[in-house]
C-alpha positions in Angstrom: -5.8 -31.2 15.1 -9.4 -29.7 14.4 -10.6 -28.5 10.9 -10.4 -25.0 12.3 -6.7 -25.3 13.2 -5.1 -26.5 10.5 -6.9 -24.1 8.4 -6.3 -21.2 10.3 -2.6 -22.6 10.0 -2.5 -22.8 6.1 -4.7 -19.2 6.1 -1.6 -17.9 8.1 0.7 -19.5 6.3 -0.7 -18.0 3.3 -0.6 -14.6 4.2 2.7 -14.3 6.1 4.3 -15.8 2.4 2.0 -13.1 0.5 3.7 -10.3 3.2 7.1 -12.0 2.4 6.9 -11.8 -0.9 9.3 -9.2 -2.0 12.0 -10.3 0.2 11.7 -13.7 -1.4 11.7 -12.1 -5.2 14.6 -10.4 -3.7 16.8 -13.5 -3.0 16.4 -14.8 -6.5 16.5 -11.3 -8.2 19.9 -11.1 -6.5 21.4 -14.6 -7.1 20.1 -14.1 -10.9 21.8 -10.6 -11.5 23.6 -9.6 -8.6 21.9 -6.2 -7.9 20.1 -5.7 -4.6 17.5 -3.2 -5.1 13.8 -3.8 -3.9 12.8 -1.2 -6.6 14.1 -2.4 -9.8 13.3 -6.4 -8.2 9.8 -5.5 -7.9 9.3 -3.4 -11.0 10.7 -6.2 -12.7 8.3 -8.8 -11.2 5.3 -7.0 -12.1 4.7 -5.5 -9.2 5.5 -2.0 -10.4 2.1 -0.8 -9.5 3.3 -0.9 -5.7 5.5 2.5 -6.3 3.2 3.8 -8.3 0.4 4.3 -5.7 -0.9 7.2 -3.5 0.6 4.6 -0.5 4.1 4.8 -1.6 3.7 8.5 -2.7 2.6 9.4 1.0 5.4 7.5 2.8 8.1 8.6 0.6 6.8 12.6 1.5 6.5 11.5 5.2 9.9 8.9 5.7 11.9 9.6 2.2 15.1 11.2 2.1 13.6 14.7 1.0 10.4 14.1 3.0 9.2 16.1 6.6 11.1 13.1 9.1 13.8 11.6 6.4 14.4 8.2 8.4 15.3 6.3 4.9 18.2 7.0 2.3 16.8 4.3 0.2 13.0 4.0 -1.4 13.8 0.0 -0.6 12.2 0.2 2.6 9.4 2.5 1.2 8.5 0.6 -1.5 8.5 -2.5 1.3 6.2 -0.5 3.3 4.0 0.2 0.8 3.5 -3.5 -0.5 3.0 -4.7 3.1 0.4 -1.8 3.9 -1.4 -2.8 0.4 -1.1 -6.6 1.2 -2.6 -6.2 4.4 -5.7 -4.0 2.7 -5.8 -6.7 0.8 -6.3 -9.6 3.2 -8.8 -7.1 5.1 -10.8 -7.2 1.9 -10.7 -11.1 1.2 -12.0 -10.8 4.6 -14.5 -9.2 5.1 -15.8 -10.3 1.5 -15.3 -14.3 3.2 -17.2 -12.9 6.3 -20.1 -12.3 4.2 -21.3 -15.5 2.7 -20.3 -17.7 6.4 -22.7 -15.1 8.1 -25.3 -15.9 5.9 -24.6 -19.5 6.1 -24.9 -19.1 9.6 -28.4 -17.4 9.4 -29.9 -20.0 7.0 -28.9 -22.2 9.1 -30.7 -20.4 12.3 -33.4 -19.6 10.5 -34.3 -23.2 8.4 -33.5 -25.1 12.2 -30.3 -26.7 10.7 -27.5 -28.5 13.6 -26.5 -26.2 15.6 
């Protein structure tokens, strides 16, 4: 395998487990207590800030059980939502703040006549 594939593999592999994250906190939260709630698992992981945002706030007036299309009884799945949709802001900013420093790489490299 090339450099390039296997770390596009771990950076995948990183990410999915980052988006994953919650359900996995929610295994051990419910072998350790026997509740299965997302909310109270994730407040209790430090990772209250995740219903406590403008993200969760919208989807809950948009999907929640008292909101304009009420698909969910449960904020579970809202407060899921709401982490994935900040996780994935997240990886769009490591990103694009990554993307800066290999395009400069790649200029001084152009512009000093570097391999190619």
């Amino acid at each position: 395998m090339r450099k390039k594939t296997i770390s596009n593999l771990f950076d995948n592999f990183f990410w999915y487990v980052v988006y994953m994250l919650p359900i996995l906190l929610l295994l051990i939260y419910w072998f350790k207590t026997g509740s299965l709630s997302l909310v109270s698992c994730m407040n209790s992981a430090g990772l209250g800030v995740v219903v406590d945002n403008p993200i969760y706030t919208s989807l809950n007036a948009i999907f929640g059980s008292a909101g304009t299309f009420p698909l969910f009884a449960s904020a579970d799945l809202i407060a899921f939502g709401s982490y994935f949709v900040c996780a994935f802001l997240l990886h769009l900013f490591v990103d694009f703040l990554l993307f800066i420093p290999r395009l400069c790489h790649k200029w001084l490299k152009c512009f000093t006549g570097g391999d190619d």
